[in-house]
N, C-alpha and C positions, 0 to 999 in steps of 0.2 A: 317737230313742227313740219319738216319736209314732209315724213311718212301721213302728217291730216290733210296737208295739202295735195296730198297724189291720192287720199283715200277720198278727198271732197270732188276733185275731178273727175275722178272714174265714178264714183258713185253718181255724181253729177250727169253723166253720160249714158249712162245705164239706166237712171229714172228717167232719162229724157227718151232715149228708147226705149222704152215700155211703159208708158204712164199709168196704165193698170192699176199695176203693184211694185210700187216703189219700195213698199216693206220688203219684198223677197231681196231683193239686191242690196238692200241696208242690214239686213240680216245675215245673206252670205259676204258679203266683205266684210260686216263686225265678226263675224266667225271665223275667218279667213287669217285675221290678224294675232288674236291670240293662238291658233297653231301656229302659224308662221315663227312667233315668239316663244313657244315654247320648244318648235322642232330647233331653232339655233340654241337654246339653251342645251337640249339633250345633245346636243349634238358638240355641246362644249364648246363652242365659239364664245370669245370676248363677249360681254354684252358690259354695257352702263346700268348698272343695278337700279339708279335711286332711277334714272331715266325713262326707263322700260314703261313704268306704270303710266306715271304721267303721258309718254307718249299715245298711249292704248286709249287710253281715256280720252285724249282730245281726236283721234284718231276715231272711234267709237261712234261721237259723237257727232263726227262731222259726216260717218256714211247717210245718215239718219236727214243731215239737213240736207247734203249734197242730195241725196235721193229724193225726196221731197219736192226740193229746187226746181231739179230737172223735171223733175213730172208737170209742177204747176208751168214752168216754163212752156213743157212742151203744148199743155193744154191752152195758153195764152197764146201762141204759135199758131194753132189752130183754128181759133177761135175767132183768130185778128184776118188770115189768111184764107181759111176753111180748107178741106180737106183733111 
């Protein structure tokens, strides 16, 4: 839960700076996470087996909205503000 809510924030951040292409930054933090997950496996650190997946997947999911968010966010910013 913790790891979707730091992945929805930063993602959240990063689509809001760059409203472009939200996909690139939903892209590299979903890809970011399964290395992440698999370099502490290789690396033979404790992991929570049934855990892991479920967290990935909400985690995954939320770079996608997080990203998103922040771009429509930033365009409504703009819009309201101009510049």
């Amino acid at each position: 839960m913790i790891l979707a809510l730091l992945a929805l924030a930063l993602s959240m951040a990063l689509g809001a700076a760059d409203a472009d292409r939200p996909w690139l930054w939903a892209l590299l933090l979903a890809g970011a996470m399964p290395a992440a997950a698999l370099f502490v496996q290789l690396r033979g650190l404790p992991v929570l087996s049934g855990q892991v997946e479920s967290a990935l997947v909400a985690a995954l999911a939320s770079t996608f909205l997080g990203a998103y968010a922040g771009a429509m966010l930033r365009r409504m910013v703009t819009k309201i503000f101009g510049h």
